[in-house]
C-alpha positions in Angstrom: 92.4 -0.4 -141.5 96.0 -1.0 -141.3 97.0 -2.4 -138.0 94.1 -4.7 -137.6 94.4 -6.8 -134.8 92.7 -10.5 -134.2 93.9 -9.6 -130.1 89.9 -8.8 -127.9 91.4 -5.6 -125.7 93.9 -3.9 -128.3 93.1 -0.7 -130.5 93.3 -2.7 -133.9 91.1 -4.9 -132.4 88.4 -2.7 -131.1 88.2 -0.7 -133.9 87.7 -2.9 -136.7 84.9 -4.7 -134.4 83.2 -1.0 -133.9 83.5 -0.5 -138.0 81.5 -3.9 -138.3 79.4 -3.9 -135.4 78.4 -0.5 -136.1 77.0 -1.3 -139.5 79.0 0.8 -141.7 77.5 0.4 -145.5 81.2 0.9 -147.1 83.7 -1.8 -147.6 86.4 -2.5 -144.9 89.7 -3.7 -145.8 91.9 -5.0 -142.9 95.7 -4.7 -143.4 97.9 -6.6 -141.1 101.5 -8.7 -143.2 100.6 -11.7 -140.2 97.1 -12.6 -140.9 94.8 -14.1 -144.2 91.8 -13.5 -142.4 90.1 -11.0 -139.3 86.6 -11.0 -138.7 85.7 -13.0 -140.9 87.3 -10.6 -143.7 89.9 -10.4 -146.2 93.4 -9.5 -144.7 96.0 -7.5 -147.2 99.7 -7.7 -146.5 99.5 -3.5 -147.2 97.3 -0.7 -148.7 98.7 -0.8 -152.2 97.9 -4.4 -152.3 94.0 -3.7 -152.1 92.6 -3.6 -155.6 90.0 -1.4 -155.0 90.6 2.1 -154.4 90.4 3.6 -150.8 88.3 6.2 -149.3 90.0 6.2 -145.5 92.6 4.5 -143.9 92.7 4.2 -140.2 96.2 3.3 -138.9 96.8 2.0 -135.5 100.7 0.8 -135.9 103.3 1.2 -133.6 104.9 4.8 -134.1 107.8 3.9 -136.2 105.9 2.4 -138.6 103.6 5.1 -139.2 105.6 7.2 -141.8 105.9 4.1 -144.1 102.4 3.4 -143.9 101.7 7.0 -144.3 103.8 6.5 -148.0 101.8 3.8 -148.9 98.6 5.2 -148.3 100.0 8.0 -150.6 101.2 5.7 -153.5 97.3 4.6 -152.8 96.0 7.8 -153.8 93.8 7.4 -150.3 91.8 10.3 -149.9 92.1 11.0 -145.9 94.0 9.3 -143.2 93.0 8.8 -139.6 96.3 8.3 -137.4 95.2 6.9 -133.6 98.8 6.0 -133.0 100.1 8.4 -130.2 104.1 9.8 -129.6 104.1 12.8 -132.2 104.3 16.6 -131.0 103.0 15.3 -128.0 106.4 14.0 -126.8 108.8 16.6 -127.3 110.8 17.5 -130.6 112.0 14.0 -132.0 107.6 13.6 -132.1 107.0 16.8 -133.7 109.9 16.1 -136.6 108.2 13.0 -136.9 104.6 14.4 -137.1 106.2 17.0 -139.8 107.0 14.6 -142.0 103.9 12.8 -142.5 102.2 15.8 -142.4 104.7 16.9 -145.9 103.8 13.2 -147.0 100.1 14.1 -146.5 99.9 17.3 -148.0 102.0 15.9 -151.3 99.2 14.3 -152.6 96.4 16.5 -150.9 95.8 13.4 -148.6 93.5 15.1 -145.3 94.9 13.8 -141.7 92.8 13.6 -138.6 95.3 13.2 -135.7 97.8 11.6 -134.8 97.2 10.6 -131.2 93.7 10.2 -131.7 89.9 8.6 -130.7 89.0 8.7 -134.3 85.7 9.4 -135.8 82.5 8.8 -136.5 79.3 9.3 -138.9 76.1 8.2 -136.8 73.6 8.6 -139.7 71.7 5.7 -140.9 73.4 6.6 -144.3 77.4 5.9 -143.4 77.1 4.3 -140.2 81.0 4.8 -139.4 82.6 4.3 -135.8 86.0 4.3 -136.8 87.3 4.5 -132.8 88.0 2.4 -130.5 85.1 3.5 -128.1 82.2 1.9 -126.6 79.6 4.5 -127.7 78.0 5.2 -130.9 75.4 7.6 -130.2 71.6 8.1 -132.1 72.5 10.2 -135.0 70.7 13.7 -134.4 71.5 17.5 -135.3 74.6 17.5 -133.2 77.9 17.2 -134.4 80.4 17.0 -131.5 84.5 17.8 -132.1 87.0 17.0 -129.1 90.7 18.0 -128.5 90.8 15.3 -126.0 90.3 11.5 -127.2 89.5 10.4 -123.4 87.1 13.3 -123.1 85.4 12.5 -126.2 84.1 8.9 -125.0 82.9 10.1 -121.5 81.1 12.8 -123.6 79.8 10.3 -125.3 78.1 8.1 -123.5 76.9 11.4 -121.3 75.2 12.2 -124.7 73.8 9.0 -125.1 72.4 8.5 -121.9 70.4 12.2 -121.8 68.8 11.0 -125.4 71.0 14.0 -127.6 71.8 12.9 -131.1 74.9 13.3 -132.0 75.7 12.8 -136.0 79.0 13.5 -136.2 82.1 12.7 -134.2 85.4 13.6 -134.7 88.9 13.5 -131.9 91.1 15.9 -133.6 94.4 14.6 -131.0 97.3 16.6 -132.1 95.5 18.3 -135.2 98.3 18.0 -137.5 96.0 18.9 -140.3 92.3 19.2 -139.9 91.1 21.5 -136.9 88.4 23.1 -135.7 88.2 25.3 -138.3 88.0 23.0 -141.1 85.1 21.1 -139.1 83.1 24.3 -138.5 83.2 24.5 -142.3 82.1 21.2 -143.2 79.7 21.5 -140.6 78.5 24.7 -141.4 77.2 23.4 -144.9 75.9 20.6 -143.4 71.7 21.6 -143.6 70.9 18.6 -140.9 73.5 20.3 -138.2 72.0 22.4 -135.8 74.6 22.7 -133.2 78.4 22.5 -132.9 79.7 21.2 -129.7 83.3 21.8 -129.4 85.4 20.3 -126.1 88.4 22.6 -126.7 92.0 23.2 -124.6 93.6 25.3 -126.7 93.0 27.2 -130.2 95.6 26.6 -133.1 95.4 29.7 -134.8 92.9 32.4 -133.3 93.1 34.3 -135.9 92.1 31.7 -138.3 88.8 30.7 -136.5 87.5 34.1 -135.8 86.3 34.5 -139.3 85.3 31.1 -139.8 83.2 31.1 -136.7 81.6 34.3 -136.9 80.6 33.6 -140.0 79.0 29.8 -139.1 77.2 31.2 -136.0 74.8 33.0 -138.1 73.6 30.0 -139.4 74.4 27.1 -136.6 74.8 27.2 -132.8 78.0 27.0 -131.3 79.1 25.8 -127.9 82.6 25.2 -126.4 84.1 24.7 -123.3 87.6 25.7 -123.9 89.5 24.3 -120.8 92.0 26.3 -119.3 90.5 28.9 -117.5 92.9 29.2 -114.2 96.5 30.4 -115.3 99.3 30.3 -113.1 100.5 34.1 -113.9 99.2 37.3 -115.7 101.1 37.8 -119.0 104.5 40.0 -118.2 103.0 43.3 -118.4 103.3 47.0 -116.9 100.0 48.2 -117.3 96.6 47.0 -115.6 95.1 46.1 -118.9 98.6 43.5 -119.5 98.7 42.5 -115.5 94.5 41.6 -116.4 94.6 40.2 -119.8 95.2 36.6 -119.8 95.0 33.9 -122.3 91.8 32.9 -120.7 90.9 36.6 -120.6 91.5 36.4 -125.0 89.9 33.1 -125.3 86.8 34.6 -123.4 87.3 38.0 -125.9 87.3 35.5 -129.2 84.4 33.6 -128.3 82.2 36.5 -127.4 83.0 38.0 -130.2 82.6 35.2 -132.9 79.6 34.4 -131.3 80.4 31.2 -129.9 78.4 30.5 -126.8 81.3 29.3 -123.8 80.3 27.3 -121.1 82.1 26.2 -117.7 81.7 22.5 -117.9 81.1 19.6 -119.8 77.5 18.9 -118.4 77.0 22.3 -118.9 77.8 21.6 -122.3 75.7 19.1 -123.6 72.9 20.3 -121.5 73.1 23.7 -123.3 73.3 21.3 -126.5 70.1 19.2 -126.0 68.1 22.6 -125.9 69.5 24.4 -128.8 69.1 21.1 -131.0 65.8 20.4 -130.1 64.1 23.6 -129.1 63.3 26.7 -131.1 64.6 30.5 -130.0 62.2 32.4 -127.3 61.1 35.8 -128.5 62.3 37.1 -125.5 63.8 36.3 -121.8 60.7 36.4 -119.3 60.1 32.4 -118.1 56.9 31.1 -116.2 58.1 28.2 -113.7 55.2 25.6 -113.3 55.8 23.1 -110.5 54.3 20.5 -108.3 56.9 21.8 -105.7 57.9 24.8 -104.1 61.3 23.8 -103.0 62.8 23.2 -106.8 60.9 26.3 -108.0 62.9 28.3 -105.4 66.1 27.4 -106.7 65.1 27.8 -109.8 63.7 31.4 -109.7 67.4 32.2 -107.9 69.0 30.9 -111.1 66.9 32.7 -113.3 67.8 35.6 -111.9 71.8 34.7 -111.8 71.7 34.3 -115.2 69.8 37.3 -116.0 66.5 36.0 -117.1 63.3 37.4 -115.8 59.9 35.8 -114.2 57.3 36.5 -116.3 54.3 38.6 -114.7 51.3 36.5 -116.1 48.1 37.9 -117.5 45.4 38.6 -114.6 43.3 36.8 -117.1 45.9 33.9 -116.9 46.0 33.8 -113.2 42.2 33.4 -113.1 41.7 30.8 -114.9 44.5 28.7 -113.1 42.7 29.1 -109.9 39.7 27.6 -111.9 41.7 24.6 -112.6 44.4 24.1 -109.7 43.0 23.4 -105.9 42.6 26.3 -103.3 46.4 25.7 -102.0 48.2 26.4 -105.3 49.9 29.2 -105.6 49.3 31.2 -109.4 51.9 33.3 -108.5 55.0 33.2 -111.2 56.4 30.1 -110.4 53.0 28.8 -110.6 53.0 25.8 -107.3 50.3 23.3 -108.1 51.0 21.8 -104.7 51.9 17.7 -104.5 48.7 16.4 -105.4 48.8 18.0 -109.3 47.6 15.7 -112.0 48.9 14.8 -114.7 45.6 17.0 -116.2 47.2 19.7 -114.1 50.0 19.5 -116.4 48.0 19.9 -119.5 45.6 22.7 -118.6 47.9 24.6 -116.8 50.8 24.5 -119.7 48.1 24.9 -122.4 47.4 28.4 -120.3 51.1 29.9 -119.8 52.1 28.9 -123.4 49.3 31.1 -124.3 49.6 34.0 -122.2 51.5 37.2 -123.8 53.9 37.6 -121.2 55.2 34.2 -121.2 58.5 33.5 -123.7 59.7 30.1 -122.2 58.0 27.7 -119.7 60.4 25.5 -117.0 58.2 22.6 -116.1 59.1 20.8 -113.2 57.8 17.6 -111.3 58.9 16.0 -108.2 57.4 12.6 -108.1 55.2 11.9 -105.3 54.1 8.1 -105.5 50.3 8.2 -106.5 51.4 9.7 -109.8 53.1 8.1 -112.8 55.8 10.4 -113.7 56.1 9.1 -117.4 52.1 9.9 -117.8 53.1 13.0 -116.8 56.0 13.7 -119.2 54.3 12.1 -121.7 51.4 14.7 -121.0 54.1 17.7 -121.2 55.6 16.7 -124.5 52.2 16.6 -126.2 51.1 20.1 -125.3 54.9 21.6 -126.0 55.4 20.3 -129.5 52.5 21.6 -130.6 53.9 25.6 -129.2 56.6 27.7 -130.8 57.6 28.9 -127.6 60.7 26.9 -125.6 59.8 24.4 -122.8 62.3 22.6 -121.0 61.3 19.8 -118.1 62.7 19.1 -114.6 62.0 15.8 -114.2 63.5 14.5 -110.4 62.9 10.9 -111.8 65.0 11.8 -115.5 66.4 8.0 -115.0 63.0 6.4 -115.5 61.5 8.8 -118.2 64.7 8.4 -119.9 64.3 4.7 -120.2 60.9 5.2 -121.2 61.9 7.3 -123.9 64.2 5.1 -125.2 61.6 2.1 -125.5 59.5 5.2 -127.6 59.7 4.7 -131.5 62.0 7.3 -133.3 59.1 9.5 -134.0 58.4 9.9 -130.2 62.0 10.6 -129.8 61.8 13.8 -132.0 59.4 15.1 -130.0 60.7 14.6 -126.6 61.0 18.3 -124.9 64.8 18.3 -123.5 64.5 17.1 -119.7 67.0 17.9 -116.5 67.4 16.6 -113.4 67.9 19.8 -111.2 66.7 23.2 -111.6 70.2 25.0 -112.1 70.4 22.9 -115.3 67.4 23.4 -116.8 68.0 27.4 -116.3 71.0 27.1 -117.9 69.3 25.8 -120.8 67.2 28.2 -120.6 69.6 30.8 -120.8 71.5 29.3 -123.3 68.4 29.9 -126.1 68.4 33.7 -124.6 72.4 34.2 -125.6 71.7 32.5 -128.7 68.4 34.9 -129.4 70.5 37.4 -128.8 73.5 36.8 -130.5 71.3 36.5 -133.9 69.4 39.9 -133.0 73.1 41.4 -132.5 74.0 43.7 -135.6 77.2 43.0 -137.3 79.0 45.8 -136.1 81.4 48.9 -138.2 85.1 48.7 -137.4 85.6 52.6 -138.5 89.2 53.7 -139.4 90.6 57.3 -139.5 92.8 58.4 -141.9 96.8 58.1 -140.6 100.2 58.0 -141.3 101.2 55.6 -139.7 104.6 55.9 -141.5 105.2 59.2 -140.3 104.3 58.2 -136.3 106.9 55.3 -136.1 109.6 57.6 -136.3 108.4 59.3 -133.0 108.2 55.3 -131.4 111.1 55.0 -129.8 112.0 51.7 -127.9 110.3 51.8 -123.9 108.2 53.8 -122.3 106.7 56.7 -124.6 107.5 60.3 -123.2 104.9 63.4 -123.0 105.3 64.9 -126.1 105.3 61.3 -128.5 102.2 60.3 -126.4 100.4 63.9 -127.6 101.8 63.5 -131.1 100.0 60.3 -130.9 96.6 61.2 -129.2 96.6 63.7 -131.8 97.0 61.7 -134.7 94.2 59.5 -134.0 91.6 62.2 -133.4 91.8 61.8 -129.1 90.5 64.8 -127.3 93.3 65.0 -124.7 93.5 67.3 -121.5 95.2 70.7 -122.1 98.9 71.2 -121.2 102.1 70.3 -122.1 106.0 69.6 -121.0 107.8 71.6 -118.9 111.6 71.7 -118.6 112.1 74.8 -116.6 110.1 76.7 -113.9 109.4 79.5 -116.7 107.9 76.6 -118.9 105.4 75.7 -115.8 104.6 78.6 -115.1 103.8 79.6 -119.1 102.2 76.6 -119.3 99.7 77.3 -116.5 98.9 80.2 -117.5 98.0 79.1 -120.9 95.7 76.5 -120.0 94.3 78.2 -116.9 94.5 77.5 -113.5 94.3 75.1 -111.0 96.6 72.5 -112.4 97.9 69.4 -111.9 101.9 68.6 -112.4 103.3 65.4 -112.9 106.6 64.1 -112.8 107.5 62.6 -116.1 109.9 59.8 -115.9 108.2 57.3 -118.4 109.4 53.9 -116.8 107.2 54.6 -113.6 104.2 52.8 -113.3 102.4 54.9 -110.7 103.4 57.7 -110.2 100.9 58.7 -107.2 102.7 55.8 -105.6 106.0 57.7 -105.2 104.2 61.5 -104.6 105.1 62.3 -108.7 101.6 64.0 -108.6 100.4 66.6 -107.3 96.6 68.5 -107.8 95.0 71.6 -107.8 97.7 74.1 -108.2 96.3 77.6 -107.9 98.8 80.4 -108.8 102.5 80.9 -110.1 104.1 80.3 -106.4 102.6 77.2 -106.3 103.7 75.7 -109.7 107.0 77.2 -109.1 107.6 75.5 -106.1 105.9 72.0 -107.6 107.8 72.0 -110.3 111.2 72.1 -107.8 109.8 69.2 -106.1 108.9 67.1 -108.9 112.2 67.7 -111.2 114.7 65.3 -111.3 117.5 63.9 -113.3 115.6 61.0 -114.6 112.9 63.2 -115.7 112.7 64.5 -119.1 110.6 67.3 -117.7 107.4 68.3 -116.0 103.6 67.1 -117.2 101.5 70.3 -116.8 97.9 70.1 -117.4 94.6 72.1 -116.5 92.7 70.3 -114.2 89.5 68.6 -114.7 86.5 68.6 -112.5 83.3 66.4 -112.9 82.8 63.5 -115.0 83.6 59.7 -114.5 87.0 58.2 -114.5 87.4 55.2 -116.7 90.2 53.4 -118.2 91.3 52.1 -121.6 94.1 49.9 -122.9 95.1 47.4 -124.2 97.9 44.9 -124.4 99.4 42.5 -127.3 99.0 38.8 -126.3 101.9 36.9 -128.8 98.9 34.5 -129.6 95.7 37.0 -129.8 96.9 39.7 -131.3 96.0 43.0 -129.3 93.5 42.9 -126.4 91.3 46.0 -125.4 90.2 46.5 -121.7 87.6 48.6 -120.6 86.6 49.7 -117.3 86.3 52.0 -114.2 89.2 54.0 -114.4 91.3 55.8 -111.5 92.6 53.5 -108.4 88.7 51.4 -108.8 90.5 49.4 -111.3 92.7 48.1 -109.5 90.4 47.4 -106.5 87.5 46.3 -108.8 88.6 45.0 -111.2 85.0 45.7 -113.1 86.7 45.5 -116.5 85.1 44.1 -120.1 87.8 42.8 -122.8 87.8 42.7 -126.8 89.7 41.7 -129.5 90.8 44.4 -131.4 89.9 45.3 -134.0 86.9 46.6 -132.3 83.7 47.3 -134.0 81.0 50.3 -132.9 78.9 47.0 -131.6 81.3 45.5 -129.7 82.8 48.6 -128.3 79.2 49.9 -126.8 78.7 46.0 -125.2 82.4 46.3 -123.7 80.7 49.9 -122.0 77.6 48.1 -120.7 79.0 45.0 -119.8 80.5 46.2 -116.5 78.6 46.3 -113.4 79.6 50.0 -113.3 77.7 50.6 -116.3 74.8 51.9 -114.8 77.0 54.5 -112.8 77.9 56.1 -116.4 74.5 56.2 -117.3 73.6 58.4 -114.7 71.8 57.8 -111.4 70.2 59.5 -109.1 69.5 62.4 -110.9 73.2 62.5 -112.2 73.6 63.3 -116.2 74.9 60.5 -118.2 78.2 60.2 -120.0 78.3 61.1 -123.9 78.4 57.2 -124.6 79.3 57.7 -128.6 82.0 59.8 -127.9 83.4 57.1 -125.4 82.5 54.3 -128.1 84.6 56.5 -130.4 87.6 56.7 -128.1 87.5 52.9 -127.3 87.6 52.8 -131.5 90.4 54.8 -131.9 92.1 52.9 -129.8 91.5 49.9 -130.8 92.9 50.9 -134.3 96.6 52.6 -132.7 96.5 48.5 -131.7 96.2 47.2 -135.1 98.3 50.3 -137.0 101.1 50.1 -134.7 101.7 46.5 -133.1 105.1 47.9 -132.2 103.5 49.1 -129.4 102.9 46.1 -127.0 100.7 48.2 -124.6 99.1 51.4 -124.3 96.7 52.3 -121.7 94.5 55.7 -121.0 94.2 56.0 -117.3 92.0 58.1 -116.1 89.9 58.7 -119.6 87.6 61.3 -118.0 83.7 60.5 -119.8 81.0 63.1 -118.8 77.8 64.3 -121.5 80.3 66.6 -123.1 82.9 63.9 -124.4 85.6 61.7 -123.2 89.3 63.4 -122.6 92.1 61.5 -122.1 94.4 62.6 -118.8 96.9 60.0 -118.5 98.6 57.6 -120.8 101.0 55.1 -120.6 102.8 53.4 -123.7 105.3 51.1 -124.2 107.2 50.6 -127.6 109.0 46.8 -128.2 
């Protein structure tokens, strides 16, 4: 540990008393030049001075002495380095050179680096026993390992984790992550068979491109739970289009995580509630809860929050229901949420569990108990834990007196401790829980998806891509290439052309004004609809030509179908982002919109359809046919690949796409070339 420090209240200090105190089975080595002897332990003037050869070095020295002790550790041969010393990148350029060139020393001699400007680490299990940070906590080891961007926010998380009983392994404050990230956990971590879940306290992503992969591939196997902080921006990205104006970094973060199937949450109770159940509970077969309470109140909320987040009350067995009113007293209600009124027993509890676990229609039980004072509410838990560890199906408790079972637990033996169902204080939070095993059930059952590519020269297309706003005729050239059923027409230059052009694809028509740099051109009159005979294109086109206008957009128009839009829009971080949504002016008023990362797979291109709350408009309603949802799955596809073929195009956006049960034709598209 070099900067050890004799001083009570100083990093050096604190965490060579955590490495002691916190039992570590490995041999510590202060360094510090000014002192023989600290804690009772050897002191060494430096690293190369210890005989024996070093795992880890922690280093808590003043910044400018970080490089040399970086170099020593080096000549060492130490296998990894933990720097805690802050003023790297942090502080402007003179930092970052700095953190540069211990990162080169590091990497000389394959030495790993956590930090700088760091918590540190730490390895709960009985095993190691390492708290190398200078907090107070050092959680019960458990199937949790727990990375944080933010040293601060990693000891409040801490000690929240400690105090709702959720073992946590595996610690680690990445700081300024010079050299291991995120990614390089998730690996460790992912071969890790005692980690169940991942919790990861993120505010931004190194390289996104670089942990999609690595996550996608570890969520198969463990859980995954961030809140990536950061949500609010202060502007959209610099963008022409509705799908750039929408598309902001939290937009891609959101897009990322969905897609690697990482589970996001909004907050950092949220996360470690979300955490205690998918380390300790098994996955529901399915999203229908029974709600069992002692009062009606709590179950209230809690059936609103159910439904918010898209889980369902199960409808119990008649067969169910009758033998509850055997056991519960004329008042209760065995209605889903079952309300055994104040007086329930602890018995209650037992009989009434034992009979939802086993009813059919039941995938998950929410068990909640509001203390009234002739009942012991730790008889009670203890009576819920024993009838859910013995079920495969998920049960949570809302315990409004969590403080006291908590304690009890904590006096349990670690055998009790294992079985200990995960308990919440309010309603909303046990829901959320709830909902957490649903995502995860269904991000297992999720297939992995086809990104399907059509054959194109894209060689042959870039010399059409001039810089700015694509005009009618590259925008065709383009549909057509990548197999996208357009709207029939074509540019006009002349009246004659109009008319020709009418007559071609039949009337009534619509005519546009074609001056690529503007955005809308309803806005300004540029369009104008149903166009019946030659008079009336004639005198259109008259209106509509001017001498910014590289001609007149002609095209037959369509009637019937659904107007939705598709686009997307190169983030300089992300890579390309793909909107979907209601199309037409209900964009811009709804905003209903879905977002991917591109490229887009046949999965994830059908979820981006159905996530909207418009969806079920597409389907068809009210007698209404539905929309041809593979050809529209196709288009978003297509799309998706122009994105990744041509990133000289920084946004492209189909606006209306018109989707009905014959196929999806595009009407209007907007592109802009860098």
């Amino acid at each position: 540990m070099i900067g050890a420090s004799r001083r009570p209240g100083t990093i050096g200090y604190e965490v060579l008393h955590n490495l002691i105190t916190g039992g570590f089975v490995g041999k510590v080595f202060p360094v510090n030049p000014k002192a023989d002897v600290l804690h009772s332990i050897k002191c060494h003037r430096s690293v190369t001075a210890i005989d024996d050869p070093v795992d880890l070095a922690v280093v808590i020295v003043p910044k400018e002495l970080v490089p040399a002790a970086i170099e020593q550790c080096a000549k060492k041969r130490v296998g990894a380095v933990i720097v805690i010393t802050a003023g790297f990148k942090e502080t402007g350029v003179d930092g970052a050179q700095a953190e540069a060139r211990i990162l080169r020393t590091a990497r000389r001699v394959g030495m790993r680096l956590v930090g700088p400007n760091c918590m540190g680490i730490q390895n709960a299990n009985y095993d190691v026993r390492l708290n190398a940070t200078f907090g107070r906590t050092f959680p019960k080891p458990g199937p949790v390992a727990f990375v944080s961007q933010s040293g601060a926010m990693g000891e409040a998380l801490l000690a929240h984790a400690d105090q709702i009983n959720l073992g946590v392994s595996m610690f680690v404050s990445m700081g300024n992550r010079a050299d291991v990230s995120a990614n390089d956990l998730l690996e460790y971590w992912g071969a890790d068979p005692t980690i169940r879940c991942v919790l990861l306290y993120l505010e931004s992503f190194g390289n996104p491109r670089n942990f999609v992969p690595t996550a996608r591939r570890i969520s198969r196997e463990k859980a995954i739970v961030t809140v990536k902080a950061g949500r609010s921006r202060a502007g959209a990205l610099a963008a022409s289009s509705h799908t750039g104006a929408l598309a902001g970094a939290d937009v891609a973060a959101d897009a990322l995580l969905k897609d690697c199937g990482v589970q996001r949450v909004d907050s950092v109770e949220e996360l470690f509630d979300v955490g205690l159940a998918l380390s300790k509970l098994g996955l529901p077969k399915g999203n229908r809860v029974a709600v069992l309470t002692n009062a009606g109140g709590p179950a209230i909320l809690a059936t609103d929050a159910l439904v918010r987040w898209g889980l369902e009350m199960a409808a119990l067995e008649e067969t169910t229901r009758a033998s509850l009113r055997e056991i519960l007293v004329p008042e209760a209600s065995v209605q889903n949420p079952i309300d055994m009124v104040a007086g329930a027993t602890a018995e209650n509890y037992r009989r009434s569990l034992e009979l939802l676990l086993g009813d059919p229609t039941v995938d998950m039980v929410l068990v909640i108990f509001v203390p009234p004072i002739t009942h012991d509410p730790i008889l009670v838990a203890r009576t819920v834990f024993d009838v859910a560890k013995g079920s495969k199906k998920p049960v949570v408790g809302c315990f409004m007196s969590r403080d006291e079972v908590m304690r009890a637990i904590a006096k349990e033996t670690q055998r009790a401790q294992q079985d200990w169902v995960p308990i919440y204080l309010y309603p909303e939070s046990a829901v959320r829980a709830l909902a957490a095993l649903d995502e995860r059930r269904r991000i297992l059952e999720r297939p992995e998806g086809r990104v399907k590519r059509r054959r194109v020269d894209a060689d042959e297309l870039r010399a059409i891509l001039k810089p700015g706003w694509l005009g009618v005729e590259a925008r065709r050239a383009l549909s057509a290439a990548y197999g996208l059923e357009v709207v029939p027409g074509g540019l006009a230059r002349s009246q004659s052309e109009a008319v020709a052009i009418a007559e071609r694809v039949g009337y009534p028509v619509v005519m546009k004004m074609s001056v690529p740099d503007v955005t809308h051109k309803s806005d300004v009159g540029g369009v104008l609809l149903d166009l019946a005979d030659e008079a009336a294109v004639r005198k259109a086109f008259e209106r509509l030509m001017s001498s910014k206008a590289e001609g007149v957009n002609v095209q037959k128009m369509l009637k019937g179908g659904h107007e939705v839009v598709v686009g997307f829009h190169a983030d300089p971080q992300y890579g390309p982002i793909l909107m979907f949504g209601l199309g037409g002016v209900y964009v811009e008023v709804l905003k209903d919109v879905s977002f991917a990362l591109c490229p887009v797979s046949d999965v994830r291109a059908q979820e981006l359809v159905r996530e909207i709350k418009g969806w079920p408009i597409l389907a068809g309603i009210r007698g209404r046919a539905g929309i041809d949802e593979q050809a529209l799955v196709e288009a978003i596809q297509r799309i998706s690949q122009i994105a990744i073929d041509l990133p000289e195009i920084e946004e492209l956006e189909i606006n209306p796409l018109i989707v009905s049960p014959h196929g999806a034709c595009a009407v209007d598209m907007r592109a802009r070339v860098s």
